[in-house]
mmCIF file of the N, C-alpha and C atoms, coordinates in Angstrom:
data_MODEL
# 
_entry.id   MODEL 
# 
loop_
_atom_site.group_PDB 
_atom_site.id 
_atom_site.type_symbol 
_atom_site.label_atom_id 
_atom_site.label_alt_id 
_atom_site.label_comp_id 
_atom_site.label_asym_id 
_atom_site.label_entity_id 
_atom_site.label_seq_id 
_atom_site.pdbx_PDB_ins_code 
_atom_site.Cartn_x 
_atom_site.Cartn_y 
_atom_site.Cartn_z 
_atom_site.occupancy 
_atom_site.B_iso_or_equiv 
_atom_site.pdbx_formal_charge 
_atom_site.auth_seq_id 
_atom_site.auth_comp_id 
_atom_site.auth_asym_id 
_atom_site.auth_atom_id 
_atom_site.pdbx_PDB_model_num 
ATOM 1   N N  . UNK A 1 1  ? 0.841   -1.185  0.000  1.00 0.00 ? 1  UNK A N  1 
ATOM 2   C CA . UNK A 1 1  ? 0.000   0.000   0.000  1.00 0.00 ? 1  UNK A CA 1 
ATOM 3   C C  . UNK A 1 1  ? 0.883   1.244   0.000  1.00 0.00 ? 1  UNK A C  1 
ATOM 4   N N  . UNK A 1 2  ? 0.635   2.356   -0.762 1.00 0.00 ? 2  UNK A N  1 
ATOM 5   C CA . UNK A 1 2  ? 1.522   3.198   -1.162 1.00 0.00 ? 2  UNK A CA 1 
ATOM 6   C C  . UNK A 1 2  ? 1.014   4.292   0.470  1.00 0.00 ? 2  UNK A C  1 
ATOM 7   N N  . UNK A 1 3  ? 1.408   5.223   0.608  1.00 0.00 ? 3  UNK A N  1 
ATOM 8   C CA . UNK A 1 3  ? 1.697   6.019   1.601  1.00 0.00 ? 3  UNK A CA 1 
ATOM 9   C C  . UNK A 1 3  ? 0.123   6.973   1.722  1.00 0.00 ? 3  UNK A C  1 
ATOM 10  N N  . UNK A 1 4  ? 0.205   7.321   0.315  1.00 0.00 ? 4  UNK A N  1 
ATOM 11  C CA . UNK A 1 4  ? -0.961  8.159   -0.253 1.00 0.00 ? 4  UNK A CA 1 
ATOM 12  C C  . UNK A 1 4  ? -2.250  6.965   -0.299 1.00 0.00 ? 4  UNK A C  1 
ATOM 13  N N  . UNK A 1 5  ? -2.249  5.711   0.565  1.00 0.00 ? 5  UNK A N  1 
ATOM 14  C CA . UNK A 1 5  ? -3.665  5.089   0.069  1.00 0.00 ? 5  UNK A CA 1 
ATOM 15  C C  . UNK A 1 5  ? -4.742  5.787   1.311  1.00 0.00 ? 5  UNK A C  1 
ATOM 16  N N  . UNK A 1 6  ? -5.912  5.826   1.091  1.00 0.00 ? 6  UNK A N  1 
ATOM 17  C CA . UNK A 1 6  ? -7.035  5.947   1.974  1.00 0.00 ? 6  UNK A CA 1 
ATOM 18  C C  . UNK A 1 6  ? -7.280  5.316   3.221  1.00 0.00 ? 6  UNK A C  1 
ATOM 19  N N  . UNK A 1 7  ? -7.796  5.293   4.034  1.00 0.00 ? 7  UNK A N  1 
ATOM 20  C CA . UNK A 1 7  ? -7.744  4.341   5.352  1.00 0.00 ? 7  UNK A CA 1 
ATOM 21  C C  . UNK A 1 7  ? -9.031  3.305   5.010  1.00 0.00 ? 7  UNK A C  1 
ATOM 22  N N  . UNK A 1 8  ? -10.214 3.920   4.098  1.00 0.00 ? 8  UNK A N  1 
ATOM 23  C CA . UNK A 1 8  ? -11.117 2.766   3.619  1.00 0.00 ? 8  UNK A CA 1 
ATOM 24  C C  . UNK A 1 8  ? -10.475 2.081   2.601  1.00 0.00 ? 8  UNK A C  1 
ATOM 25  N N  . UNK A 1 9  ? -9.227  2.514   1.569  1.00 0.00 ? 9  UNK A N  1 
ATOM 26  C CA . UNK A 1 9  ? -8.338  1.347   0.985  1.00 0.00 ? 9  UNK A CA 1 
ATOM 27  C C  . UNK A 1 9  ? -7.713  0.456   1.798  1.00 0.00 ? 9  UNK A C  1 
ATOM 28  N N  . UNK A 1 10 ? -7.527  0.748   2.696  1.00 0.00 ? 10 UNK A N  1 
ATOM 29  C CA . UNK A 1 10 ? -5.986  -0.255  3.976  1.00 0.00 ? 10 UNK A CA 1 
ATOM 30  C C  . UNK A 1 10 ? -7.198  -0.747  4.897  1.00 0.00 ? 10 UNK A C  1 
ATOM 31  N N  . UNK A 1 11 ? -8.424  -0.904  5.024  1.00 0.00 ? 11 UNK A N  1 
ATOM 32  C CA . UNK A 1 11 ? -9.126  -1.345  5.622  1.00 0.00 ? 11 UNK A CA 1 
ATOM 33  C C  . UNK A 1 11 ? -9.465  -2.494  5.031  1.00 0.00 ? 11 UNK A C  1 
ATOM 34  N N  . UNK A 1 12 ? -10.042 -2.469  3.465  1.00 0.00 ? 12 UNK A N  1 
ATOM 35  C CA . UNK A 1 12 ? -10.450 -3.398  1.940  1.00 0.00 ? 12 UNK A CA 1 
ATOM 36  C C  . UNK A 1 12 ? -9.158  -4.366  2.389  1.00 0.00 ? 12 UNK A C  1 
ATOM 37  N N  . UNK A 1 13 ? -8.335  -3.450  2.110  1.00 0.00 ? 13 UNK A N  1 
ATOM 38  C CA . UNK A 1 13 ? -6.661  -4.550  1.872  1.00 0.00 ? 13 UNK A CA 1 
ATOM 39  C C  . UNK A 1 13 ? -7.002  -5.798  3.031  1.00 0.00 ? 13 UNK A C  1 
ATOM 40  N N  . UNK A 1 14 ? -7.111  -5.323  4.209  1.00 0.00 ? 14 UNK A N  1 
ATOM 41  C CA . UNK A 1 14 ? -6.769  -6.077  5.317  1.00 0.00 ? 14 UNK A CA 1 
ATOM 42  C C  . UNK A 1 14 ? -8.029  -7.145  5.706  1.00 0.00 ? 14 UNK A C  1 
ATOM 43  N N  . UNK A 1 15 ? -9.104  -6.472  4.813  1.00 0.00 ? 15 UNK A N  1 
ATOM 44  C CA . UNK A 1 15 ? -9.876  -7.629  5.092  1.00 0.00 ? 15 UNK A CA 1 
ATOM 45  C C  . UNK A 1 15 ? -9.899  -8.760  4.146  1.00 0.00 ? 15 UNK A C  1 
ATOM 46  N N  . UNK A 1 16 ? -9.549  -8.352  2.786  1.00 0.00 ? 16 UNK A N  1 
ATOM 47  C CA . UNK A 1 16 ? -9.249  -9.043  1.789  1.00 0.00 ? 16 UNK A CA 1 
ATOM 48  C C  . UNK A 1 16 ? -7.953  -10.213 1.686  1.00 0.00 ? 16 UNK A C  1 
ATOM 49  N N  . UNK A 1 17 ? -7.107  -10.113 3.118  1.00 0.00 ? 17 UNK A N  1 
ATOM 50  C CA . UNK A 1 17 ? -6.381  -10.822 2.783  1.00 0.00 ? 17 UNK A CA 1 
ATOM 51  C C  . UNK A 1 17 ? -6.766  -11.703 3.955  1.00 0.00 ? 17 UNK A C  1 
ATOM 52  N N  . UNK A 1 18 ? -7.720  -11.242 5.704  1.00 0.00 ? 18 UNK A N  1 
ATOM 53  C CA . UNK A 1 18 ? -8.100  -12.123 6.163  1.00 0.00 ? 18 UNK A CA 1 
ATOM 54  C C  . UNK A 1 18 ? -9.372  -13.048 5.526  1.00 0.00 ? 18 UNK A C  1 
ATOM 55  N N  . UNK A 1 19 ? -10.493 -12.628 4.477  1.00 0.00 ? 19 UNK A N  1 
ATOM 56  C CA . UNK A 1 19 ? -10.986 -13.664 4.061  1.00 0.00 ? 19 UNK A CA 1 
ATOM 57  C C  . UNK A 1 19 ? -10.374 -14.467 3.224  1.00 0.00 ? 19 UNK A C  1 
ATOM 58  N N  . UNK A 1 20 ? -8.711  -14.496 2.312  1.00 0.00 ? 20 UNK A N  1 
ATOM 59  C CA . UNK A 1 20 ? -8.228  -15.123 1.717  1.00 0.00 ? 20 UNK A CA 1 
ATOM 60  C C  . UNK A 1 20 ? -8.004  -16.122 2.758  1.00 0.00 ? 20 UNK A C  1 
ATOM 61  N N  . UNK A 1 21 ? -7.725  -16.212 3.998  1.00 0.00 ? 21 UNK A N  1 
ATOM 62  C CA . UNK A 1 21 ? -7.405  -17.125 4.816  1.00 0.00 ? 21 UNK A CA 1 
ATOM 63  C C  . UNK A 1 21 ? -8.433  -17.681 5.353  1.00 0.00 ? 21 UNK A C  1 
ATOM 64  N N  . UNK A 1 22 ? -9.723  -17.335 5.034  1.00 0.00 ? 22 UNK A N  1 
ATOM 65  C CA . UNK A 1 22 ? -10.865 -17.813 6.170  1.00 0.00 ? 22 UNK A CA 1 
ATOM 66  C C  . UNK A 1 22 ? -11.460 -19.112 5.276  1.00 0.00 ? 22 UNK A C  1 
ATOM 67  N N  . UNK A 1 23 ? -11.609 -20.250 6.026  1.00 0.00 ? 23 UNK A N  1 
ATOM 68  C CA . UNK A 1 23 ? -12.751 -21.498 5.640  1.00 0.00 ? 23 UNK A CA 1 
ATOM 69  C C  . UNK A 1 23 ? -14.645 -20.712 4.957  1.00 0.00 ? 23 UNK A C  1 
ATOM 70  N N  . UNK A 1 24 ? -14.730 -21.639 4.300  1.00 0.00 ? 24 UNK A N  1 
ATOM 71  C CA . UNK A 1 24 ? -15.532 -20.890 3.212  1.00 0.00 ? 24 UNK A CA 1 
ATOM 72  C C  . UNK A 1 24 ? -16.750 -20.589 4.484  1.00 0.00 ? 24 UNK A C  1 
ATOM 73  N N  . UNK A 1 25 ? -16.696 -22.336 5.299  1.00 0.00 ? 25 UNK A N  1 
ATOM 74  C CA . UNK A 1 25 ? -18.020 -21.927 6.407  1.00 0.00 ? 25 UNK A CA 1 
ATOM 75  C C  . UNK A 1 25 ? -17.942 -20.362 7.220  1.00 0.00 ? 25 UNK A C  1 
ATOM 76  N N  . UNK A 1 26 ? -17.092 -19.830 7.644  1.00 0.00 ? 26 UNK A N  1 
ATOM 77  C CA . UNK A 1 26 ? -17.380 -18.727 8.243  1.00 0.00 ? 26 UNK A CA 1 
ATOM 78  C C  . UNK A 1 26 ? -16.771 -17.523 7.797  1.00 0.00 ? 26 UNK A C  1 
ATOM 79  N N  . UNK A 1 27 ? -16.882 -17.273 6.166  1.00 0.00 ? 27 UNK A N  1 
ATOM 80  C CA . UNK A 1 27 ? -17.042 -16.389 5.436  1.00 0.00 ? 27 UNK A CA 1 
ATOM 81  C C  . UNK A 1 27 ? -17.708 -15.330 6.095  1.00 0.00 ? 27 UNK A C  1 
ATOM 82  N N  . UNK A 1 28 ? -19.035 -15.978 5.718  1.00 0.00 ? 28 UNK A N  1 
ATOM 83  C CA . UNK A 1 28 ? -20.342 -15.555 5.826  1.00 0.00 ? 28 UNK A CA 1 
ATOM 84  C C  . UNK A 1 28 ? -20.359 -14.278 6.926  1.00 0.00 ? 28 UNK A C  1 
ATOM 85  N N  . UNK A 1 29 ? -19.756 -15.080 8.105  1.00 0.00 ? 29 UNK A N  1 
ATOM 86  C CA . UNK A 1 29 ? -19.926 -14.362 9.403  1.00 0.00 ? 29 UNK A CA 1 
ATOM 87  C C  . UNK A 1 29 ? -19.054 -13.135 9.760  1.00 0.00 ? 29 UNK A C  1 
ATOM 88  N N  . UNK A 1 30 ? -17.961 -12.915 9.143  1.00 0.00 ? 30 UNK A N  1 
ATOM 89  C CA . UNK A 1 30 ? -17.072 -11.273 8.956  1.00 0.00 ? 30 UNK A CA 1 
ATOM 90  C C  . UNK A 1 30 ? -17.623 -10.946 7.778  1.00 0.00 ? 30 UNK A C  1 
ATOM 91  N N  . UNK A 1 31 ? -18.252 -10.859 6.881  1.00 0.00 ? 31 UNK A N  1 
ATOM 92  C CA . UNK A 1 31 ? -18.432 -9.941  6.118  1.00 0.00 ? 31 UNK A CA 1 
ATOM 93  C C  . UNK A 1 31 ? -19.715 -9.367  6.308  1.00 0.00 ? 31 UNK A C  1 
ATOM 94  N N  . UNK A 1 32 ? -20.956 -10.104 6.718  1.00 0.00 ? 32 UNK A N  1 
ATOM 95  C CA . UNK A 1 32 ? -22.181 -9.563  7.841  1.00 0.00 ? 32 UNK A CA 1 
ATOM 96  C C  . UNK A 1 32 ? -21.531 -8.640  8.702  1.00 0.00 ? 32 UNK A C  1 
ATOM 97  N N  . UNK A 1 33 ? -20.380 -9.157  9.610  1.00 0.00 ? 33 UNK A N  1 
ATOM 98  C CA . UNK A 1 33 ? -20.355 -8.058  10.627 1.00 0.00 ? 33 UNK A CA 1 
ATOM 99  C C  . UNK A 1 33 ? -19.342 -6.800  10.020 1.00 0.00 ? 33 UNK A C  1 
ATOM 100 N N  . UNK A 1 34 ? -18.510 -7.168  8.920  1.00 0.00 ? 34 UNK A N  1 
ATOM 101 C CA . UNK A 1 34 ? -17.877 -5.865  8.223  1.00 0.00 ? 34 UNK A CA 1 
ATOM 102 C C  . UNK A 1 34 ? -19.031 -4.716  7.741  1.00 0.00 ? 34 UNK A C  1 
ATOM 103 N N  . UNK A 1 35 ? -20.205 -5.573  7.345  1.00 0.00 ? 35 UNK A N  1 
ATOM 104 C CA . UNK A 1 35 ? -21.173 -4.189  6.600  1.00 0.00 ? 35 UNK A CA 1 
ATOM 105 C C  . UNK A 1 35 ? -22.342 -4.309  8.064  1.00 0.00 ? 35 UNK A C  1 
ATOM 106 N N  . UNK A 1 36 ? -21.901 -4.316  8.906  1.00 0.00 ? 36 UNK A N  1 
ATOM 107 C CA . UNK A 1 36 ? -22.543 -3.891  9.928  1.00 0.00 ? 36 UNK A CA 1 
ATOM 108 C C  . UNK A 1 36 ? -24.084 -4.571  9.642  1.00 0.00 ? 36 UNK A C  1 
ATOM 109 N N  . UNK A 1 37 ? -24.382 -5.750  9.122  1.00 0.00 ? 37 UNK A N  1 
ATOM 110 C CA . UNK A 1 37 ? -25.767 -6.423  8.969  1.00 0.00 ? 37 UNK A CA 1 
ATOM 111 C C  . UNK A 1 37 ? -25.670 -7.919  9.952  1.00 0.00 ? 37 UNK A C  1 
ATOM 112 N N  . UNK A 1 38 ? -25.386 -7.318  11.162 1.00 0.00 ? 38 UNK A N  1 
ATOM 113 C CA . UNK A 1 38 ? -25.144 -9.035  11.819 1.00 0.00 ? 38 UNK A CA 1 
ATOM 114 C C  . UNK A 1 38 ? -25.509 -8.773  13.596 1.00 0.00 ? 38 UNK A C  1 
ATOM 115 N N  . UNK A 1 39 ? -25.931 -9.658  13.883 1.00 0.00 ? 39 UNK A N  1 
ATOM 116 C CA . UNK A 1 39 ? -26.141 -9.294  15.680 1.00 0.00 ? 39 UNK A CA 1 
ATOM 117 C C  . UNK A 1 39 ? -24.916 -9.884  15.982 1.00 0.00 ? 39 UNK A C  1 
ATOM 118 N N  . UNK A 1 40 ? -24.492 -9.312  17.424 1.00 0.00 ? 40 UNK A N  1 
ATOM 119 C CA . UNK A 1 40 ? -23.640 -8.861  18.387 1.00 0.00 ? 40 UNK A CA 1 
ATOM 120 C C  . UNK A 1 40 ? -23.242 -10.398 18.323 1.00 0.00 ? 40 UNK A C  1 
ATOM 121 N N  . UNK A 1 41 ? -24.120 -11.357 18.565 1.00 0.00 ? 41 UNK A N  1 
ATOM 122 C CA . UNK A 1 41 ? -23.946 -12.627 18.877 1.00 0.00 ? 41 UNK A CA 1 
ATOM 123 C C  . UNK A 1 41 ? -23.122 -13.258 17.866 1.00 0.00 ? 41 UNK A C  1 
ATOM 124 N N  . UNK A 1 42 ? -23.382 -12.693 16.429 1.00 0.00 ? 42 UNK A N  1 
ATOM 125 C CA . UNK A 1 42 ? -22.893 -13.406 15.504 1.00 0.00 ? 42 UNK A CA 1 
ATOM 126 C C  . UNK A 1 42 ? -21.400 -13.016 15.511 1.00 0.00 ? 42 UNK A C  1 
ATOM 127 N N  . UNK A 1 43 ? -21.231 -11.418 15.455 1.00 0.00 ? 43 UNK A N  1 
ATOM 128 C CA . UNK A 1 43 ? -19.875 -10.878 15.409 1.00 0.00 ? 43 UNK A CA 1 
ATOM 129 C C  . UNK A 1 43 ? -18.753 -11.696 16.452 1.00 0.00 ? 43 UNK A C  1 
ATOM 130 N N  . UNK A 1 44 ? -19.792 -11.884 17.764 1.00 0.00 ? 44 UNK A N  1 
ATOM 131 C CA . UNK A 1 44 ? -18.520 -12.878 18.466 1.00 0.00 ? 44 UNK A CA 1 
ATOM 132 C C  . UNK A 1 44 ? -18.146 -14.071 18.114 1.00 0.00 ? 44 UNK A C  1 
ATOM 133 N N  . UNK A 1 45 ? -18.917 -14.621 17.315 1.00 0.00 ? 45 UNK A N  1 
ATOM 134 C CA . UNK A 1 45 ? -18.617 -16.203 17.257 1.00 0.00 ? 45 UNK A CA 1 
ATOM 135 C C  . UNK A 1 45 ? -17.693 -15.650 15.860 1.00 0.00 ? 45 UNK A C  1 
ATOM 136 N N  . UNK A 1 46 ? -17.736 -15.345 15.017 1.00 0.00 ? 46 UNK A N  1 
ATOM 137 C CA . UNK A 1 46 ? -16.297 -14.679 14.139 1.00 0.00 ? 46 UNK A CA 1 
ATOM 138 C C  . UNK A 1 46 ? -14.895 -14.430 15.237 1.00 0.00 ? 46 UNK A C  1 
ATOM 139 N N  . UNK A 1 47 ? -15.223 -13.817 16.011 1.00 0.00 ? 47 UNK A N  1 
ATOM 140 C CA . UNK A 1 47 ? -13.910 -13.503 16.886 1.00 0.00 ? 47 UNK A CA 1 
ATOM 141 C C  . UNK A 1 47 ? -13.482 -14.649 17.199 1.00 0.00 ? 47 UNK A C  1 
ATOM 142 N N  . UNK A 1 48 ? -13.959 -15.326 17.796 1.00 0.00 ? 48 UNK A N  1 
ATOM 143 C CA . UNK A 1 48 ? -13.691 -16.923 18.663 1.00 0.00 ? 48 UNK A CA 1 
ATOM 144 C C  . UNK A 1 48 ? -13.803 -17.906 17.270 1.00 0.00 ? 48 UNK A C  1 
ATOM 145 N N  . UNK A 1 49 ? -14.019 -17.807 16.462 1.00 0.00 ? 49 UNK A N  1 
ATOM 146 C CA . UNK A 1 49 ? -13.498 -18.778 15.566 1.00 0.00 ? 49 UNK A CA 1 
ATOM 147 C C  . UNK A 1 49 ? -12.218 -18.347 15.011 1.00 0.00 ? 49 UNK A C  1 
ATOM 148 N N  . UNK A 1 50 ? -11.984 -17.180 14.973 1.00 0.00 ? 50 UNK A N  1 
ATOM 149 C CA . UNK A 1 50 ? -11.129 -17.057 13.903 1.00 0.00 ? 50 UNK A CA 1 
ATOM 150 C C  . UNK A 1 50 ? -9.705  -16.884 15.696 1.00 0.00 ? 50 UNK A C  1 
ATOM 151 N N  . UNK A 1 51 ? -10.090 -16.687 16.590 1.00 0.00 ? 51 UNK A N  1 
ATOM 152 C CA . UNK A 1 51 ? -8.896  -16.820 17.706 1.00 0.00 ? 51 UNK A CA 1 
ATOM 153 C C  . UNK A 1 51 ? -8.393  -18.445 17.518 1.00 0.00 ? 51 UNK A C  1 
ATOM 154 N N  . UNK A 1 52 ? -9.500  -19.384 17.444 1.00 0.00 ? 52 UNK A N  1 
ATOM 155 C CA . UNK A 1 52 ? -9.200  -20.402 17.569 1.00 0.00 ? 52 UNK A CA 1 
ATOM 156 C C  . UNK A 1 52 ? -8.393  -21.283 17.049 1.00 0.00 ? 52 UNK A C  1 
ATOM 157 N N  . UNK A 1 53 ? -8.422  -20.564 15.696 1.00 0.00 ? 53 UNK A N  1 
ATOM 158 C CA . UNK A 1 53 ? -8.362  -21.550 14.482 1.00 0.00 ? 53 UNK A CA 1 
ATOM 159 C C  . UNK A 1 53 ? -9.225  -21.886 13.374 1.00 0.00 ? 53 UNK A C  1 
ATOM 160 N N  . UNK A 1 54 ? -10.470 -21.969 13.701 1.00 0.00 ? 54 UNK A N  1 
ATOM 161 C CA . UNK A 1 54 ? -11.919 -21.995 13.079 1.00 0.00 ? 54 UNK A CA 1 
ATOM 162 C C  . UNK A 1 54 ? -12.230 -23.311 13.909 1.00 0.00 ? 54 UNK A C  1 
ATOM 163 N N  . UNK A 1 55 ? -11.808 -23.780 14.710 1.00 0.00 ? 55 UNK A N  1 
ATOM 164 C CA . UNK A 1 55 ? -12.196 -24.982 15.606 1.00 0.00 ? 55 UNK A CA 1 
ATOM 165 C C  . UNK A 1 55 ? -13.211 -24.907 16.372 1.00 0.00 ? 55 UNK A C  1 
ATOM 166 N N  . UNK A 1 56 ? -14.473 -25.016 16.521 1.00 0.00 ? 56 UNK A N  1 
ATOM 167 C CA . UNK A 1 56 ? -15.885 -25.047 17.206 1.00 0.00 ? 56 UNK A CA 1 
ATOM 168 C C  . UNK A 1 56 ? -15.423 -25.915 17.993 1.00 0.00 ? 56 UNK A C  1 
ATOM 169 N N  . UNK A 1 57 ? -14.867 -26.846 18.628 1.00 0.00 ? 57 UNK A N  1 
ATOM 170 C CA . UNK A 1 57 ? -14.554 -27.787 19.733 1.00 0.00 ? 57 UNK A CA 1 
ATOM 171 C C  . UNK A 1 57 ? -13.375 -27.366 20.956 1.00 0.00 ? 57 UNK A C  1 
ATOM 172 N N  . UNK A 1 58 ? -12.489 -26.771 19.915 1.00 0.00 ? 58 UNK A N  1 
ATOM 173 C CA . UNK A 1 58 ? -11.675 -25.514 20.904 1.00 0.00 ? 58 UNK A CA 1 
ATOM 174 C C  . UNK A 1 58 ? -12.448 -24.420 21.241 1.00 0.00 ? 58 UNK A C  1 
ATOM 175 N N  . UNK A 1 59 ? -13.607 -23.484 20.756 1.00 0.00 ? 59 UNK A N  1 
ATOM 176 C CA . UNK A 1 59 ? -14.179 -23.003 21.471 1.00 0.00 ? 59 UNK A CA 1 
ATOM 177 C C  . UNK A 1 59 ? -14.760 -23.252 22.425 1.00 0.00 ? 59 UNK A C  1 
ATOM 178 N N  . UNK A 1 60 ? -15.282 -24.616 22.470 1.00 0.00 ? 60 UNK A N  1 
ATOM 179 C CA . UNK A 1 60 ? -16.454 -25.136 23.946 1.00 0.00 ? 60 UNK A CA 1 
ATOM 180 C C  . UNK A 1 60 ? -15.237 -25.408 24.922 1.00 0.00 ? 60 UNK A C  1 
ATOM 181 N N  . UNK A 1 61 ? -14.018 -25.613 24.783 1.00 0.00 ? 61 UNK A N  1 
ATOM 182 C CA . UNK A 1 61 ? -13.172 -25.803 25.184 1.00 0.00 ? 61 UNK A CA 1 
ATOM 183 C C  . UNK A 1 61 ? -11.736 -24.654 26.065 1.00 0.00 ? 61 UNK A C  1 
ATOM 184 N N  . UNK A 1 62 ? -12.226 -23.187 25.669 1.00 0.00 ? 62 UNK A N  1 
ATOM 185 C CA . UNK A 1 62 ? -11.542 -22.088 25.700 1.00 0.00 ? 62 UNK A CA 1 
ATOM 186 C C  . UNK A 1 62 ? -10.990 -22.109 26.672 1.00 0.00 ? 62 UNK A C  1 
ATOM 187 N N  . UNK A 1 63 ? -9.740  -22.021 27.632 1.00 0.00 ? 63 UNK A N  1 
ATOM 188 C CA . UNK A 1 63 ? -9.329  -21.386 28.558 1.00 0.00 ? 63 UNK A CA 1 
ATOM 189 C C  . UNK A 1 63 ? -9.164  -19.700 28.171 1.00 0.00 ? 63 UNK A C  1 
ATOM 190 N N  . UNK A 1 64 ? -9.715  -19.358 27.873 1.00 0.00 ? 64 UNK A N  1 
ATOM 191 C CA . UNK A 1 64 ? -8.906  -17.652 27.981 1.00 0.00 ? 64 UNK A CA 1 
ATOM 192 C C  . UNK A 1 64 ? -9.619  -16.584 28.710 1.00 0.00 ? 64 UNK A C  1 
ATOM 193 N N  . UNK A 1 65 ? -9.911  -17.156 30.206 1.00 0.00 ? 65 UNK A N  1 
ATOM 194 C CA . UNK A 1 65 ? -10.612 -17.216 30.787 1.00 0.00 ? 65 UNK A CA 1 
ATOM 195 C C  . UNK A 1 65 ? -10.719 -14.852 30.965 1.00 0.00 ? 65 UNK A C  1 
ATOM 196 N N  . UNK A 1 66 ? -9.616  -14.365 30.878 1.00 0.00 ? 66 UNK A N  1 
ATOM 197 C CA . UNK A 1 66 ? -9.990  -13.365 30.870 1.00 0.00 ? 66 UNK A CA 1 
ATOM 198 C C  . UNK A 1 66 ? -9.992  -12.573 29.476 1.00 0.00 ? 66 UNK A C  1 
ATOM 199 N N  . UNK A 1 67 ? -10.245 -13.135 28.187 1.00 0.00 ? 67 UNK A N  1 
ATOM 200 C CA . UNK A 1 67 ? -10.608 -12.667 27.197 1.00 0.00 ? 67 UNK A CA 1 
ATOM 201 C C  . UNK A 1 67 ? -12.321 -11.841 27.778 1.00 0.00 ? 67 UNK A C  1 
ATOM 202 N N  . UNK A 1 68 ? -12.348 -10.903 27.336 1.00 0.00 ? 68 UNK A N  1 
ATOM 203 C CA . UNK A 1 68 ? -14.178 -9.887  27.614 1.00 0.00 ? 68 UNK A CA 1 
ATOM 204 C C  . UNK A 1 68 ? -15.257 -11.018 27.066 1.00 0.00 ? 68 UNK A C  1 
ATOM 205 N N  . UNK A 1 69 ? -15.072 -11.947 26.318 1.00 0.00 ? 69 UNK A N  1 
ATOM 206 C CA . UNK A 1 69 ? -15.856 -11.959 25.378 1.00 0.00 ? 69 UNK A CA 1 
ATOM 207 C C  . UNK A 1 69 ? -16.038 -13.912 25.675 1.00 0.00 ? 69 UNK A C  1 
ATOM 208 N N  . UNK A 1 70 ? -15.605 -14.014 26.703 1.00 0.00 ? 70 UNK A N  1 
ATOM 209 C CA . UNK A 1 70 ? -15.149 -15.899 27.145 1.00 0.00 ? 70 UNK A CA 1 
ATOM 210 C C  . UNK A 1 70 ? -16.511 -16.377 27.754 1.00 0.00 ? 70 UNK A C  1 
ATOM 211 N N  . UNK A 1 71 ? -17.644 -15.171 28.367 1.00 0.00 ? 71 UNK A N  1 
ATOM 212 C CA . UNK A 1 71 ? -18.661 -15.453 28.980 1.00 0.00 ? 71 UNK A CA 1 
ATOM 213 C C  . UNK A 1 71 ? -19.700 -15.764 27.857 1.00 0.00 ? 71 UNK A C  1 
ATOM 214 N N  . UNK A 1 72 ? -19.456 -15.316 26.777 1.00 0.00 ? 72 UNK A N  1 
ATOM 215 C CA . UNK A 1 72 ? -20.501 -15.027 25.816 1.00 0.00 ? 72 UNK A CA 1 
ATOM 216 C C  . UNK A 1 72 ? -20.312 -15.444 24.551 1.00 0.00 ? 72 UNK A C  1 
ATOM 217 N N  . UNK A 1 73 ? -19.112 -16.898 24.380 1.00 0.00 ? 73 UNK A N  1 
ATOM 218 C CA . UNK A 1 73 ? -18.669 -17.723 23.407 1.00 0.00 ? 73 UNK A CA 1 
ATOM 219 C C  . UNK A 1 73 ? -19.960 -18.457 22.866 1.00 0.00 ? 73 UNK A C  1 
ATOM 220 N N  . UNK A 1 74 ? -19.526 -18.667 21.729 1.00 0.00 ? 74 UNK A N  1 
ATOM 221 C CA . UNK A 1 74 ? -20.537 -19.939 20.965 1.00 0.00 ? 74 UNK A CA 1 
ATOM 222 C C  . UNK A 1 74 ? -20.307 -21.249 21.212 1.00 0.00 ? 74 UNK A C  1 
ATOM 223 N N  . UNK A 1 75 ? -21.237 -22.152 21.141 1.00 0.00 ? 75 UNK A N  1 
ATOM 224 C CA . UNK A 1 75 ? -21.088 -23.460 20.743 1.00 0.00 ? 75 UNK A CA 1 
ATOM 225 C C  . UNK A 1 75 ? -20.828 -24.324 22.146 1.00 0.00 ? 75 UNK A C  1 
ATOM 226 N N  . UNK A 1 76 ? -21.280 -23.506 23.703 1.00 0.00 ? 76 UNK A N  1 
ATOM 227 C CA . UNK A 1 76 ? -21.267 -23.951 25.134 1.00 0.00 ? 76 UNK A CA 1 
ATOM 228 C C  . UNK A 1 76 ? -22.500 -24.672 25.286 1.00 0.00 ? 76 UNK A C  1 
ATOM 229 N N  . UNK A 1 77 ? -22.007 -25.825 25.821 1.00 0.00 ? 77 UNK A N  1 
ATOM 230 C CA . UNK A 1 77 ? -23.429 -26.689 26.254 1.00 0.00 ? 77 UNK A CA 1 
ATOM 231 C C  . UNK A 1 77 ? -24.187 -25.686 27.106 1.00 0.00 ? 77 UNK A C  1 
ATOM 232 N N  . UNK A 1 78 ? -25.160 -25.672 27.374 1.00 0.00 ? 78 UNK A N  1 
ATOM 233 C CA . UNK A 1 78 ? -26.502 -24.803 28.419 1.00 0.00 ? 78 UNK A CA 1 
ATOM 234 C C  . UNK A 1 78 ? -25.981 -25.562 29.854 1.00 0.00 ? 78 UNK A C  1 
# 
């Protein structure tokens, strides 16, 4: 990125190269919460998948016990 790019260009860039890395299943779920069309609930389970690895079994599994966001993970038995 040249010096002179925009901050909504270096924003594109950076997401464009984390969905080059993302599993097709949770695409879906950062680009809902990039255009701001997604509940709160959904945006976290993007965070915690993509901390994880994309592993749903390491999430039910999390130690990161003081991550903000550890109370309100996806994919916890009731």
């Amino acid at each position: 990125m040249s010096e002179n790019a925009s901050t909504s260009e270096k924003i594109a860039a950076k997401r464009a190269g984390r969905l080059a890395t993302t599993p097709e299943s949770a695409k879906g779920h950062f680009v809902a919460a990039w255009a701001g069309k997604c509940s709160p609930r959904r945006a976290i389970k993007a965070q915690c998948l993509e901390c994880l690895g994309f592993d749903r079994q390491a999430i039910t599994e999390c130690t990161g016990w003081a991550c903000p966001l550890w109370n309100f993970r996806p994919f916890q038995k009731p």
